[in-house]
C-alpha positions in Angstrom: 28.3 150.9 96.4 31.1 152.3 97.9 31.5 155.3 95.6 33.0 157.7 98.7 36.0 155.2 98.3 36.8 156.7 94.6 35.6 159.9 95.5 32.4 159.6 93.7 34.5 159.1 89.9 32.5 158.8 87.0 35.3 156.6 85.2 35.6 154.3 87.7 32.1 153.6 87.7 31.7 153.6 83.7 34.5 150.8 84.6 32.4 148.7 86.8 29.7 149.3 84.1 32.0 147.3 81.6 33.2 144.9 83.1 29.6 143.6 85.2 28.0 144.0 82.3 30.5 141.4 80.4 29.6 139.0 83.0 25.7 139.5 82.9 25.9 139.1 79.0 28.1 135.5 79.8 25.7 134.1 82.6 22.4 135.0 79.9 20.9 138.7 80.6 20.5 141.2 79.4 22.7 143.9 80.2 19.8 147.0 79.0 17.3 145.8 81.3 19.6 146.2 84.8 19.5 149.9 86.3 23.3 150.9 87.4 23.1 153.0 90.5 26.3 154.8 91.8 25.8 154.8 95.7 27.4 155.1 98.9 25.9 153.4 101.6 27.6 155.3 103.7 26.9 158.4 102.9 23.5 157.3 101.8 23.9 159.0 98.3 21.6 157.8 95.5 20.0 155.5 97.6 16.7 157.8 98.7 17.6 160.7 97.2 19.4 162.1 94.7 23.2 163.2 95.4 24.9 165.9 95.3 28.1 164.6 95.6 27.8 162.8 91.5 26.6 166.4 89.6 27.6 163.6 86.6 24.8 160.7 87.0 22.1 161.7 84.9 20.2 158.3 85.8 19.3 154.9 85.2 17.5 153.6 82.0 16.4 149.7 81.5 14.5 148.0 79.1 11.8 145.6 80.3 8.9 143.7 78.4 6.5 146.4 79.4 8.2 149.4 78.1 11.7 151.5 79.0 11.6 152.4 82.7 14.0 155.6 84.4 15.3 156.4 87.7 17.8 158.4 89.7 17.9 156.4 92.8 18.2 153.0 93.9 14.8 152.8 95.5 13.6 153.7 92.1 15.5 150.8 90.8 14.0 148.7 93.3 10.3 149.7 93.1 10.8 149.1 88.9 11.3 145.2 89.5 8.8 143.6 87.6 7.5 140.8 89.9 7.2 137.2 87.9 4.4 135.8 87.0 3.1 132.9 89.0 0.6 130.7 87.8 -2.2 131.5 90.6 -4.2 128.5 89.4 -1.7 125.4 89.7 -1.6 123.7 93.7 0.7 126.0 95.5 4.7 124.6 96.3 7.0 124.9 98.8 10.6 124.2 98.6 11.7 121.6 101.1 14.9 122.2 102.6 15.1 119.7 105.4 13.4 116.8 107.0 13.9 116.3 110.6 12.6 113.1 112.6 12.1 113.5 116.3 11.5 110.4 117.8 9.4 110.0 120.6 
C-alpha cells in the first residue's frame, strides 16, 4: 500500500519484496505462493483495476498446490485464495471466547 508516497518506485517496492519475504521464509511460508501487489489505497491503483501510474508491474505469480495462479490486481489476489479444507463430516466447533454469568 501506499505506493503514491514513493511515487509509485519499482525499487522501493522490489525492496519491500526482500525484506517481507525474509520474514515469511522465518515464520514458515512460502514466499512463491504470496501475490505482491503494488497499490495505493488512495488512489485506488491496482486494487480493481490495473494502473497506469506503475507502466513497470507486469503482475503477480504464486505457486499453490493446485497449479501456478496470475493476477494484476489485488482483487485478483484475493479471489485466488484457496479456501482450507474443513472436514464437513466431524461435529461442527466454535471457538469460545468468553463465558458470562448473569445472575438472576
Amino acid at each position: 500500500n501506499k505506493m503514491d508516497t514513493t511515487k509509485w518506485s519499482e525499487d522501493r517496492f522490489n525492496e519491500i519484496i526482500k525484506e517481507t519475504s525474509s520474514f515469511i521464509k522465518k515464520v514458515g511460508y512460502n514466499p512463491k505462493a504470496v501475490a505482491f501487489v503494488p497499490i495505493s489505497g488512495w488512489h485506488g491503483d491496482n486494487m480493481l483495476e490495473e494502473s497506469q501510474n506503475m507502466p513497470w508491474y507486469k503482475g503477480w505469480t504464486k505457486e499453490l498446490k493446485s497449479g501456478v495462479v496470475k493476477g494484476k490486481t489485488l482483487l485478483d489476489a484475493i479471489d485466488a485464495i484457496e479456501p482450507p479444507v474443513r472436514p464437513s463430516d466431524k461435529p461442527l466447533r466454535l471457538p469460545l471466547q468468553d463465558v458470562y454469568k448473569i445472575g438472576g
